[in-house]
C-alpha positions as CSV (number, residue, x, y, z in Angstrom):
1,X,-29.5,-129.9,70.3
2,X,-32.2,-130.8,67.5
3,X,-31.2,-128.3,65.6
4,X,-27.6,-129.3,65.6
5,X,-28.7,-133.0,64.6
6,X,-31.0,-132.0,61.9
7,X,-27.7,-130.0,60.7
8,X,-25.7,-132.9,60.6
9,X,-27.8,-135.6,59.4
10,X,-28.9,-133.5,56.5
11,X,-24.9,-132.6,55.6
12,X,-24.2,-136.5,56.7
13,X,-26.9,-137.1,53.8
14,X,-25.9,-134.3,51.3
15,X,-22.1,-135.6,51.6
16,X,-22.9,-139.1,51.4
17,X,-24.4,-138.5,47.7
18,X,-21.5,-137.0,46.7
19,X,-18.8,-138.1,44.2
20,X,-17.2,-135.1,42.9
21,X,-14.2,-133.6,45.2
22,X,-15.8,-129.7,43.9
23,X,-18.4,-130.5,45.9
24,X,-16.4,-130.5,49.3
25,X,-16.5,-127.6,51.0
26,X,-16.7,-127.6,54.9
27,X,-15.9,-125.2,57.6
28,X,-12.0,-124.1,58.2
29,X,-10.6,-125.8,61.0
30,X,-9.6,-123.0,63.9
31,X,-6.1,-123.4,65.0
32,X,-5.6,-123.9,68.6
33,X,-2.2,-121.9,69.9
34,X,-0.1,-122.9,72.3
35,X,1.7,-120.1,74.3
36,X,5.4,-121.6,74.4
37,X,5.4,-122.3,70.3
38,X,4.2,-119.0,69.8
39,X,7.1,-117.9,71.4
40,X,9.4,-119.4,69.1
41,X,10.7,-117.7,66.1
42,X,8.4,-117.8,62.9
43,X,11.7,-118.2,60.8
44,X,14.5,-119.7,63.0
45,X,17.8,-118.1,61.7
46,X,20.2,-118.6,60.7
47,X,18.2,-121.5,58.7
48,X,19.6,-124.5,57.5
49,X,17.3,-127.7,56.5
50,X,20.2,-130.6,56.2
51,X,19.2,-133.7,54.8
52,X,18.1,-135.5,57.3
53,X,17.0,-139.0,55.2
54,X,20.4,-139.0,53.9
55,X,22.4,-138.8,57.5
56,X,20.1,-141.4,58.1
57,X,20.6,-143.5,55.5
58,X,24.8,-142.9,56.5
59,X,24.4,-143.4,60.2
60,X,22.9,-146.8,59.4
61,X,25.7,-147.7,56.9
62,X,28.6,-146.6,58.9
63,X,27.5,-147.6,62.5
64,X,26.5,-152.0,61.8
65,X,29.6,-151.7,59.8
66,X,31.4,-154.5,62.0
67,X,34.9,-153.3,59.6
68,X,35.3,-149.9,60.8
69,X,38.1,-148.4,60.9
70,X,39.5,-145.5,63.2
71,X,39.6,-144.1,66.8
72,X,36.9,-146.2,68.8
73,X,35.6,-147.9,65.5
74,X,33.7,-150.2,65.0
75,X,30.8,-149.2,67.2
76,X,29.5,-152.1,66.8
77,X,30.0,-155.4,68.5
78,X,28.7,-159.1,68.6
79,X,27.0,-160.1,72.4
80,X,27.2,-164.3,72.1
81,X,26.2,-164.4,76.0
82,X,22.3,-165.2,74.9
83,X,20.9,-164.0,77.1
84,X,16.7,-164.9,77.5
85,X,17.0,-166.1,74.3
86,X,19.6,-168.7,73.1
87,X,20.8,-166.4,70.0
88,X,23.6,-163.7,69.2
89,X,22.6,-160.9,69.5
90,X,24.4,-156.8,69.1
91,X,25.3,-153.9,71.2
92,X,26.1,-150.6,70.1
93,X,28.2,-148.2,72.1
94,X,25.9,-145.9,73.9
95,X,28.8,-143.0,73.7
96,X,31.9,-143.1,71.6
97,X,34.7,-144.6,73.6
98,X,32.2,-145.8,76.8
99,X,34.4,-147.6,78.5
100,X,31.7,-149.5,80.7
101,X,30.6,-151.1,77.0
102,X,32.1,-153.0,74.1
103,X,33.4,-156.5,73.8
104,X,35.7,-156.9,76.3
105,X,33.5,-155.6,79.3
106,X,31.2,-156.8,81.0
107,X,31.0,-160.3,78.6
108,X,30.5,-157.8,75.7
109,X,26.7,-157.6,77.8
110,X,26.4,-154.3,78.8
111,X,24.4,-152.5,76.0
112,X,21.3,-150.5,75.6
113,X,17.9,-151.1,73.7
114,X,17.7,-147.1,73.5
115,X,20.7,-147.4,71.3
116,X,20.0,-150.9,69.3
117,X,15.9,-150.3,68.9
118,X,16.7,-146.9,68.0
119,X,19.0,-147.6,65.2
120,X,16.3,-150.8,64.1
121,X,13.8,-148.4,64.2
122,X,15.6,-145.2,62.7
123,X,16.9,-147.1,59.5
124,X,13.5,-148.9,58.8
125,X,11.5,-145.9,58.6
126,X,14.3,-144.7,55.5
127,X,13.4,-147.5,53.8
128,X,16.0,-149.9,55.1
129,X,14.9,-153.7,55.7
130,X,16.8,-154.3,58.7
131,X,15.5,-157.9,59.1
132,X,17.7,-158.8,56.0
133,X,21.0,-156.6,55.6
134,X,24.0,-158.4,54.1
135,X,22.8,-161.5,55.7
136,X,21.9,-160.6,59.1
137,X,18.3,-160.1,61.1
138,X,19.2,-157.2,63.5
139,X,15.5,-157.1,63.8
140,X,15.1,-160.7,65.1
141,X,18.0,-160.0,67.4
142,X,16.2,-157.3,69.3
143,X,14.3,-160.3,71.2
144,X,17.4,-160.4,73.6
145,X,15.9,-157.1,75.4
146,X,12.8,-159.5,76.8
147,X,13.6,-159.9,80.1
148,X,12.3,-163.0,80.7
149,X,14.9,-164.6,82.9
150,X,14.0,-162.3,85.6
151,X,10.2,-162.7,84.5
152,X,9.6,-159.0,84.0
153,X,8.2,-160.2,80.6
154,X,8.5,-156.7,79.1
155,X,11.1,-154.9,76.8
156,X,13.6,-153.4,79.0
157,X,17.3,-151.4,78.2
158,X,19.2,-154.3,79.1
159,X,19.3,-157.6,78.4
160,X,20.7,-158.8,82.2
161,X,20.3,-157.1,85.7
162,X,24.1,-158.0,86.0
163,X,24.7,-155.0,83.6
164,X,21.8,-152.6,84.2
165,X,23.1,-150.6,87.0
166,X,26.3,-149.3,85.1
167,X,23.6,-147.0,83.3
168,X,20.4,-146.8,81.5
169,X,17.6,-148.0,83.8
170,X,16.6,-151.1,85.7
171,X,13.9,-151.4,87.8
172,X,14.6,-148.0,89.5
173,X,13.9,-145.2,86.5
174,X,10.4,-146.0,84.8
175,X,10.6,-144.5,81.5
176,X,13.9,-146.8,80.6
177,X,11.8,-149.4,81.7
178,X,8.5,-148.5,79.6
179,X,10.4,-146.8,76.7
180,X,11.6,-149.9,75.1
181,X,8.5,-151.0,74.8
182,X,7.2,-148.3,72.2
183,X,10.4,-148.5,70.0
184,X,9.5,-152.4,69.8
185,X,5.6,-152.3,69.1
186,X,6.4,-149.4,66.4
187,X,9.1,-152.2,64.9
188,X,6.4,-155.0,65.3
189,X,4.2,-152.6,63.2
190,X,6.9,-152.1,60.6
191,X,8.2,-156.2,60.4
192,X,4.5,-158.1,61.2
193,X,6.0,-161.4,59.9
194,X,8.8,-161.4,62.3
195,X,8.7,-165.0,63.9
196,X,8.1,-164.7,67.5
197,X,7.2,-161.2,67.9
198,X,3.4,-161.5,68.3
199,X,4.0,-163.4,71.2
200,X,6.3,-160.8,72.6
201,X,3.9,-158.1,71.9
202,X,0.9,-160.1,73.5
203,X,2.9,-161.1,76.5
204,X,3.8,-157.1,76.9
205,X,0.1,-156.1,76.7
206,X,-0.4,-158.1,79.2
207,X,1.8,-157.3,81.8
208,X,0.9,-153.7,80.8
209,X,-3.2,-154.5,81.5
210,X,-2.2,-156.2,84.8
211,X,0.2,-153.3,86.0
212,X,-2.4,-150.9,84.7
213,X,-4.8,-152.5,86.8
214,X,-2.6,-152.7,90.3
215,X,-2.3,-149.1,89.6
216,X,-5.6,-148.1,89.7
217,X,-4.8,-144.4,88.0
218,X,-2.2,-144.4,90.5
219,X,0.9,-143.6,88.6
220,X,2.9,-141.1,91.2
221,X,5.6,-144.3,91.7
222,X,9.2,-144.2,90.6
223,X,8.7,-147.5,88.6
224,X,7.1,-150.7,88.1
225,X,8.4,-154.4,89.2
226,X,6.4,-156.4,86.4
227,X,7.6,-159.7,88.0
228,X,5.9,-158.8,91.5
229,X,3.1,-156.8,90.0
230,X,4.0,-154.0,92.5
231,X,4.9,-150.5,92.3
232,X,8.0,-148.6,94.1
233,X,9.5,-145.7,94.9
234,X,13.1,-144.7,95.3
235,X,15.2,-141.4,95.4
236,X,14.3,-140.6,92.2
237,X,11.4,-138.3,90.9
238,X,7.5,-140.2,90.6
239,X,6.9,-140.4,87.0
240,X,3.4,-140.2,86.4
241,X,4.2,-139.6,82.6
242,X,5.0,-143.6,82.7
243,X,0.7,-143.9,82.4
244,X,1.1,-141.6,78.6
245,X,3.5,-144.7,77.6
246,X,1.2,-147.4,79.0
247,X,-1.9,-145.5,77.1
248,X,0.4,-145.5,74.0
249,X,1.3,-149.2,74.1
250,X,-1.8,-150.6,74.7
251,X,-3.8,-148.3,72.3
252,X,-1.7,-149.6,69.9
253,X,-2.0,-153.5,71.4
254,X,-5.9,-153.1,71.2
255,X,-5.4,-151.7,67.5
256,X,-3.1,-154.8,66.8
257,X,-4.9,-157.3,68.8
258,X,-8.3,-155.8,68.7
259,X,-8.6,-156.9,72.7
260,X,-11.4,-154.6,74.2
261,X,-9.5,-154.8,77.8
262,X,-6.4,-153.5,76.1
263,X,-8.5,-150.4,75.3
264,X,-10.2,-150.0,78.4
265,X,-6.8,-149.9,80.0
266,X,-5.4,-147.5,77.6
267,X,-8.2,-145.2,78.6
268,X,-7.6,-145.9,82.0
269,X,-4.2,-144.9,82.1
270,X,-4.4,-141.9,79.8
271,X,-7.4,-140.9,82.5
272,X,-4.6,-141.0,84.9
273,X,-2.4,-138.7,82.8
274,X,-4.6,-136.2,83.1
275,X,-6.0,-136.4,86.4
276,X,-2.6,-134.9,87.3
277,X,-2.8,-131.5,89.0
278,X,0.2,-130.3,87.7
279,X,2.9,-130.8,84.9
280,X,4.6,-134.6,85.2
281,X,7.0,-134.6,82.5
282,X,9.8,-136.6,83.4
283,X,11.9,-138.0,79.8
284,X,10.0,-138.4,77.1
285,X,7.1,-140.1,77.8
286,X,4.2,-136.8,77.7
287,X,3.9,-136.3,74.2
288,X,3.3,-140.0,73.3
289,X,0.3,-138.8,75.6
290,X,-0.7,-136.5,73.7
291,X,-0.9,-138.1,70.3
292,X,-3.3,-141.2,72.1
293,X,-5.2,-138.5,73.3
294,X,-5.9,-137.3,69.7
295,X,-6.2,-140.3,68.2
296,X,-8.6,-141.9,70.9
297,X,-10.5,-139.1,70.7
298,X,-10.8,-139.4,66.7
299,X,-11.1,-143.3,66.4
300,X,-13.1,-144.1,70.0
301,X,-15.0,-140.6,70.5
302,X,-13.1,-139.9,73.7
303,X,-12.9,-136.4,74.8
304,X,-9.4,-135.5,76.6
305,X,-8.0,-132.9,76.3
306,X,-5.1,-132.6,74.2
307,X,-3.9,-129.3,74.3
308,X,-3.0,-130.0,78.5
309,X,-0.9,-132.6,77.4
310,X,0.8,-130.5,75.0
311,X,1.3,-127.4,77.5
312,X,2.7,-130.3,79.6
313,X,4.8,-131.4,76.9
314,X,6.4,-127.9,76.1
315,X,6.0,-125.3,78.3
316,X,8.9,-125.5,80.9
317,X,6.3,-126.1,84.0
318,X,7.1,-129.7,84.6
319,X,8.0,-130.3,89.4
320,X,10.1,-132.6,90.1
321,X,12.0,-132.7,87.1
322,X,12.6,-129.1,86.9
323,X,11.9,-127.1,84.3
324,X,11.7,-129.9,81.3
325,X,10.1,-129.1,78.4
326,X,11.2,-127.0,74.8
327,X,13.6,-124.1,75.0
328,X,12.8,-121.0,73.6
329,X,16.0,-119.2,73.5
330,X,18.0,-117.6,71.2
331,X,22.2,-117.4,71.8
332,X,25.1,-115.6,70.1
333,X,23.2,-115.2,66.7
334,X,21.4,-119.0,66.9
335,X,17.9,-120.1,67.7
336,X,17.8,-122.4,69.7
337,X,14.2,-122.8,69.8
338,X,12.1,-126.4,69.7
339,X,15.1,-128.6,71.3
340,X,13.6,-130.9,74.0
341,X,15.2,-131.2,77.5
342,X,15.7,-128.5,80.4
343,X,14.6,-125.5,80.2
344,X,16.6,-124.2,83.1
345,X,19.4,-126.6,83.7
346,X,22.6,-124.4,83.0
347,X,20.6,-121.8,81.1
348,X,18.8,-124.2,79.0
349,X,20.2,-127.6,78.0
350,X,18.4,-129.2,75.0
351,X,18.8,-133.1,74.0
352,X,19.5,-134.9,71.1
353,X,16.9,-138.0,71.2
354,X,14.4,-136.7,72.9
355,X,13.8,-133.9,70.2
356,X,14.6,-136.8,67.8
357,X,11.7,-138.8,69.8
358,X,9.6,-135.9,70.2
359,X,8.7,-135.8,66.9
360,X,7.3,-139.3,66.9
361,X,4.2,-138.9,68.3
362,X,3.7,-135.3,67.7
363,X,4.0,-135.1,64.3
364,X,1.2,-137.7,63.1
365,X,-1.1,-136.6,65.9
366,X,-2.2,-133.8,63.4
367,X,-4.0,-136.6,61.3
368,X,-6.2,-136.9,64.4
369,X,-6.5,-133.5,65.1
370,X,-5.7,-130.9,62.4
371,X,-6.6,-127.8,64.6
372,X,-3.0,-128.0,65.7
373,X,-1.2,-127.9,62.6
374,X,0.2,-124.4,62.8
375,X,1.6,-125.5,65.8
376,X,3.1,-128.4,64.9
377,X,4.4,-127.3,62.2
378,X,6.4,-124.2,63.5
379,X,7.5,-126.1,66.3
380,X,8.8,-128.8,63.4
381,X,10.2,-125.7,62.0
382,X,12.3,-124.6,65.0
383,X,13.3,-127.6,65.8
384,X,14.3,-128.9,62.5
385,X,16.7,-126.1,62.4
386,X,18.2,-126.1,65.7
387,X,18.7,-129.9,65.8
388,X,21.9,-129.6,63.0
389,X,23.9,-128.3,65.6
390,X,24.3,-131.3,67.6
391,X,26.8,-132.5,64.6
392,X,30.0,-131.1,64.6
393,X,30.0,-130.2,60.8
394,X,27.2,-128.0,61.6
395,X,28.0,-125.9,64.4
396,X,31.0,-124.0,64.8
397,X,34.4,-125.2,66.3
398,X,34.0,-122.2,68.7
399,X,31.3,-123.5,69.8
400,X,31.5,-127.4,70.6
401,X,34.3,-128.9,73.7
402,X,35.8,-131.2,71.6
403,X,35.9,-129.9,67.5
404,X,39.8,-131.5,67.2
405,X,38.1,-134.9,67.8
406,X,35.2,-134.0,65.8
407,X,36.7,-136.5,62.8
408,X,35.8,-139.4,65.1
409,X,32.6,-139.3,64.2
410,X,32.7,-139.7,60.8
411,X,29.9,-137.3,60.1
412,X,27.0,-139.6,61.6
413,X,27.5,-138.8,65.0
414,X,26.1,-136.0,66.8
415,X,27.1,-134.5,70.9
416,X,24.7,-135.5,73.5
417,X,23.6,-132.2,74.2
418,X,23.6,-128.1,73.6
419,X,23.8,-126.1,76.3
420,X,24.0,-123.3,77.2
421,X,26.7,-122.7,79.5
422,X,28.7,-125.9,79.7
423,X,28.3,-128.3,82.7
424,X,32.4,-128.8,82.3
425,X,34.7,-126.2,84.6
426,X,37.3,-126.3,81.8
427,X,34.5,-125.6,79.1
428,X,33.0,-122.4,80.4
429,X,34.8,-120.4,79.0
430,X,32.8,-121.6,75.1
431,X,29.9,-119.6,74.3
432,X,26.5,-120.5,73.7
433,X,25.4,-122.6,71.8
434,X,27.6,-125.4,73.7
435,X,28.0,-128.4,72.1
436,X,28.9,-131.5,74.6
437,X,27.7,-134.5,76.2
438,X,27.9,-136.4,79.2
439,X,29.6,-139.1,78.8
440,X,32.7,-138.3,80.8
441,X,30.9,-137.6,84.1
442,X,29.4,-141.6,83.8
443,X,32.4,-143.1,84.5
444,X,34.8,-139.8,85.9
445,X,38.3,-140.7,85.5
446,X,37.7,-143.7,82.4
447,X,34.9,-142.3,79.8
448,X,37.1,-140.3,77.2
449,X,36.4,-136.9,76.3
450,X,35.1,-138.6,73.1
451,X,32.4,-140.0,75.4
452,X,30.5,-136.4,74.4
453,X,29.8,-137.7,70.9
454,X,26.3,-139.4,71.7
455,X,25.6,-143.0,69.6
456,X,22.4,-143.8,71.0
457,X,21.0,-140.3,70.5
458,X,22.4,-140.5,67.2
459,X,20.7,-143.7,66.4
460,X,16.8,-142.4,66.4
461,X,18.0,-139.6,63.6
462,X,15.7,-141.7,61.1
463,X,12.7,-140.5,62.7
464,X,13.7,-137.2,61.5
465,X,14.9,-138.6,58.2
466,X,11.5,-140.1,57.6
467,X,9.5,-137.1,58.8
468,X,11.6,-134.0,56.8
469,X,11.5,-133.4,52.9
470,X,12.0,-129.7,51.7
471,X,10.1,-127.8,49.4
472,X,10.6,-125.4,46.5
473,X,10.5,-122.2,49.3
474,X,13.3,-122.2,51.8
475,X,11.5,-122.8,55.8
476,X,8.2,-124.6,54.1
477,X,8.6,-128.0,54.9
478,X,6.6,-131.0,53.5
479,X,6.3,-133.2,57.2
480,X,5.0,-137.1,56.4
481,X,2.0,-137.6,58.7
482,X,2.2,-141.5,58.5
483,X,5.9,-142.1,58.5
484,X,5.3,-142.6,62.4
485,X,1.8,-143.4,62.2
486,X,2.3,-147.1,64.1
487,X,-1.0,-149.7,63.5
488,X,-3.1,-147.1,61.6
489,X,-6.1,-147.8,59.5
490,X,-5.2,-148.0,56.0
491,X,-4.7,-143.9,55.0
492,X,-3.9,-141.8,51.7
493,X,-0.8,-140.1,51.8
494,X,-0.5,-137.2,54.1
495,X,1.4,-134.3,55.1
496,X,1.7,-131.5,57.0
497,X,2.7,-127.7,55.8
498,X,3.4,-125.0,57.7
499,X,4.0,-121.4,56.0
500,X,6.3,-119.1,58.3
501,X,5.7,-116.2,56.4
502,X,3.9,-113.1,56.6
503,X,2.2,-114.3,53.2
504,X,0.5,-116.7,51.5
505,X,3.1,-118.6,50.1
506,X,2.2,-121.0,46.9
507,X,5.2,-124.2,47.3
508,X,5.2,-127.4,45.0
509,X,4.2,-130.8,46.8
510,X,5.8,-133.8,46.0
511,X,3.8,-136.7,45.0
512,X,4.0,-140.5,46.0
513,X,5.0,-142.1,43.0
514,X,2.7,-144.8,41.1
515,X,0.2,-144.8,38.3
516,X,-2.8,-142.5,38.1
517,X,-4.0,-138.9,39.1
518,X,-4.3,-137.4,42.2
519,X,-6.7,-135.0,44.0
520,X,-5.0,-132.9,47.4
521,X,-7.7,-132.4,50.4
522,X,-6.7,-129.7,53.0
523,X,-7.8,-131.2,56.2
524,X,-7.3,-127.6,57.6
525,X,-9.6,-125.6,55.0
526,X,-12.0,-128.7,55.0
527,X,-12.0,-128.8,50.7
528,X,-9.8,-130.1,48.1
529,X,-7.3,-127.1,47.0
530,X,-5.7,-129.2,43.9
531,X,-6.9,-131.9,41.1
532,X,-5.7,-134.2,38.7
533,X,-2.1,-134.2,39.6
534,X,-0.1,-137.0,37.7
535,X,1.4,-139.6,40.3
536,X,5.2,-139.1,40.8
537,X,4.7,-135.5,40.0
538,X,3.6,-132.4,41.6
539,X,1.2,-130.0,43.0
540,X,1.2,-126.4,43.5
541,X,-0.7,-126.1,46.8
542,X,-1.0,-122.8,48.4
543,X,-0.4,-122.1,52.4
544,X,-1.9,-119.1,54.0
545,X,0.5,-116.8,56.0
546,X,1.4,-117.8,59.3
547,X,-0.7,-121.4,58.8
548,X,-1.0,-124.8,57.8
549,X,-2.2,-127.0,55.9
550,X,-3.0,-130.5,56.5
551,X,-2.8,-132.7,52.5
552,X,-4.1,-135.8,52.1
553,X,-3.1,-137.1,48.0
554,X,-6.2,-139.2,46.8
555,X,-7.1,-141.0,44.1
556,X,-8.2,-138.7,41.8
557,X,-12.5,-139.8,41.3
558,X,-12.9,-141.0,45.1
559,X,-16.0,-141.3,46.2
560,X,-16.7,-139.0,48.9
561,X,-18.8,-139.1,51.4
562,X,-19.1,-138.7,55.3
563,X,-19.9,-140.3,58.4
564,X,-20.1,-138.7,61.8
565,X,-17.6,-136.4,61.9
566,X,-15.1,-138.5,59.5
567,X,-14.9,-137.4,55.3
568,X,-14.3,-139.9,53.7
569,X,-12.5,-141.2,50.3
570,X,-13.6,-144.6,49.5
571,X,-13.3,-146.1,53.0
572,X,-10.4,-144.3,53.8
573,X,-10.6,-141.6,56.1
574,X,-9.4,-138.1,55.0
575,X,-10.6,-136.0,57.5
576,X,-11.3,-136.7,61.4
577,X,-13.2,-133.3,62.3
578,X,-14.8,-132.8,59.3
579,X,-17.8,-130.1,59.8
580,X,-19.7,-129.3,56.8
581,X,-21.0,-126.9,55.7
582,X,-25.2,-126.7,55.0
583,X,-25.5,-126.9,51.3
């Protein structure tokens, strides 16, 4: 134990008197494998990288187009009932033709968060300002979804218990209730000057830190009632991967607020998480586990364990909810691999959000904890690839229920699900991949076939859009590490490469635009692999076969120096598990 801490306060030392980035030179970071990715295809085929910014970008501008014209167009519609807060407010169709929804059901009322949030969310992180499109503030609008007429004082799917039970969550499925609470505070992190919403935030932390603390790292309920301060149960499954979306919400409350009980309750409930003796993953909740586990660890020197959280995440094992997790499959010719939903439901049914939504958390949690890059990265990979065949255009007529209506969709909207052997009698006759939704069996008898064309899914494709660029070699990606990085310290531009070949594999980075040069640290090798690249160019970086590797772009000059386990540049952190080695 001396020993170690002469080690380290003599590299601290040697480090902290350094300014030149040749100096840098630590130990290679291990990668840390995780069976079910390895599983997965190094090079998913047939491969096809569509541009996911630009769908994005389209989504956004088709969808809030209020003019639309066509079969079930607009999608859009104005909700004047104000509710909890005296304002208009907007729903979007959860599936194409929902006949529970639009403007002359239900007072125009019955709308879901998962689909407005999403679309808020999915367009700001492409660079559109969504608080001031052609004269409207959808992001001011979202306020509607804080139940506070019924004093749950939290984010919910609905704006009105009168509408909740048609679908979506209230007060009786835990994640719809918790869920809408991350979409907003990563919205709060992307709008801070939003009037009102610190006080929505705060209010949410706290009813958070008082549930948390009724709970008592007792989480095996099927939800929450935030108004009584009391948890229930009911026919449906306990979801004790509601605790990973507490833990994520208040992390990022304490990091917003800077409240010390906020924290205590975010370790609290991640405790919880993993106190489980076996796999809880209900929705979509666990991997926003995982990534607070990394980061906590990094930022508070926590020590959970992150890669039981990820074997939670994908590996199929989950009770309960049977079987949900990442496919690894491959069907008629197409990989399926890295698609998030059940593993054994029909022979494997894969969703649209929630691999959309899995990427949120998982992909930035490498900046805490670049040991699983590799991982990441090929799972990006996979499910990169297999994600295009949601949309229509990409995927085969023989293979979707519907391709005669797949004009509808005008290009932005994707089916809710792949499958595959369809959940439909008069389908099962398509072979896998199947591309269909659910939407008819919601309301049998009234929800259209065109019901399988899922909107809200649809909506969250910017997190993809923000995340994806490709690079000059065809299945190396260039993954942003802080496009989804919600109330981070301030942090150099980062991303994440992972090389599916066989080979080293040299590929050409692109650089953030501005003045000045560039140096490129590889979090993964622990030393700076490329200098004095121009800003708004490039750099040639080389990635080692079958790995990753983990660029941060800094200033060119930096000082560098470490403390603890963090390298620094400047005062911005470049490297949480920096290990150096003796000079």
């Amino acid at each position: 134990m001396l020993k170690h801490l002469t080690y380290l306060l003599l590299a601290t030392s040697l480090l902290a008197a350094c300014k030149h980035t040749s100096e840098i030179n630590g130990t290679p970071v291990a990668q840390r494998q995780l069976a079910r990715i390895d599983a997965m295809p190094e090079l998913p085929q047939p491969l096809e990288i569509i541009d996911w910014h630009g769908l994005a970008e389209a989504y956004d501008s088709i969808v809030y187009d209020f003019n639309a014209r066509g079969d079930h167009w607009p999608l859009i519609w104005w909700d004047s009932t104000g509710r909890n807060f005296e304002q208009p407010t907007v729903g979007i169709y959860t599936a194409m033709g929902d006949a529970r929804q639009g403007p002359h059901n239900h007072n125009g009322m019955f709308h879901e968060s998962l689909a407005t949030m999403g679309g808020v969310l999915g367009a700001t992180l492409v660079g559109i300002d969504k608080s001031r499109q052609n004269g409207l503030n959808y992001v001011g609008m979202l306020r509607n979804y804080f139940n506070r007429e019924n004093r749950w004082n939290i984010m919910m799917n609905n704006t009105a218990p009168e509408v909740a039970l048609l679908g979506g969550g209230y007060g009786r499925d835990w994640w719809y209730d918790v869920y809408p609470n991350v979409l907003f505070y990563a919205i709060v992190d992307r709008y801070p000057e939003e009037p009102g919403f610190d006080t929505l935030a705060r209010r949410i932390a706290e009813q958070f830190y008082r549930a948390d603390s009724v709970l008592e790292g007792n989480y095996s309920h099927t939800f929450f009632n935030y108004a009584e301060m009391r948890p229930e149960s009911n026919w449906i499954c306990a979801q004790e991967d509601a605790a990973a979306g507490h833990a994520w919400v208040l992390y990022a409350a304490y990091r917003k607020f800077g409240d010390e009980r906020y924290l205590t309750a975010a370790k609290r409930a991640q405790q919880a998480l993993h106190a489980q003796p076996e796999n809880r993953f209900y929705e979509i909740l666990m991997p926003f586990g995982a990534y607070t586990a990394a980061r906590m660890n990094a930022e508070q020197g926590t020590d959970f364990d992150v890669k039981q959280i990820l074997q939670w995440t994908f590996d199929g094992t989950s009770v309960c909810r049977e079987g949900w997790g990442v496919l690894v499959d491959h069907w008629n010719g197409f990989d399926v691999s890295g698609l998030v939903g059940s593993t054994v439901d029909h022979g494997g049914y894969g969703f649209l959000m929630n691999t959309f939504d899995t990427a949120l958390p998982l992909v930035p949690l490498v900046r805490y904890d670049q040991s699983f890059a590799s991982a990441i990265g090929k799972w990006m990979l996979n499910a990169a690839n297999a994600t295009r065949l949601f949309y229509p255009q990409h995927i085969p007529a023989k293979h979707q229920t519907i391709p005669e209506l797949a004009a509808a969709t005008k290009g932005v909207i994707g089916y809710e699900g792949l499958v595959k052997e369809s959940t439909f009698d008069e389908y099962k006759h398509i072979p896998a991949p199947v591309a269909q939704g659910d939407g008819p069996k919601w309301v049998p008898g009234k929800n259209p076939p065109v019901s399988q064309f899922s909107v809200y899914g649809s909506a969250h494709v910017g997190i993809f859009g923000s995340i994806i660029r490709p690079t000059d070699v065809d299945g190396i990606l260039q993954l942003d590490l802080l496009a989804t990085d919600f109330f981070r310290d301030e942090a150099y531009p980062s991303y994440l490469c992972y090389n599916p070949y066989e080979e080293a594999r040299e590929v050409t980075v692109t650089l953030p635009r501005g003045n000045g040069e560039w140096d490129v640290y590889d979090a993964v090798q622990a030393r700076f692999v490329s200098r004095t690249s121009s800003g708004g160019g490039n750099a040639r970086v080389t990635v080692p076969a079958g790995g990753a590797a983990v660029l941060v772009v800094v200033p060119a000059g930096a000082e560098i120096r470490q403390e603890g386990q963090k390298l620094l540049a400047g005062d911005v952190v470049i490297d949480y598990r920096f290990n150096g080695k003796q000079q």
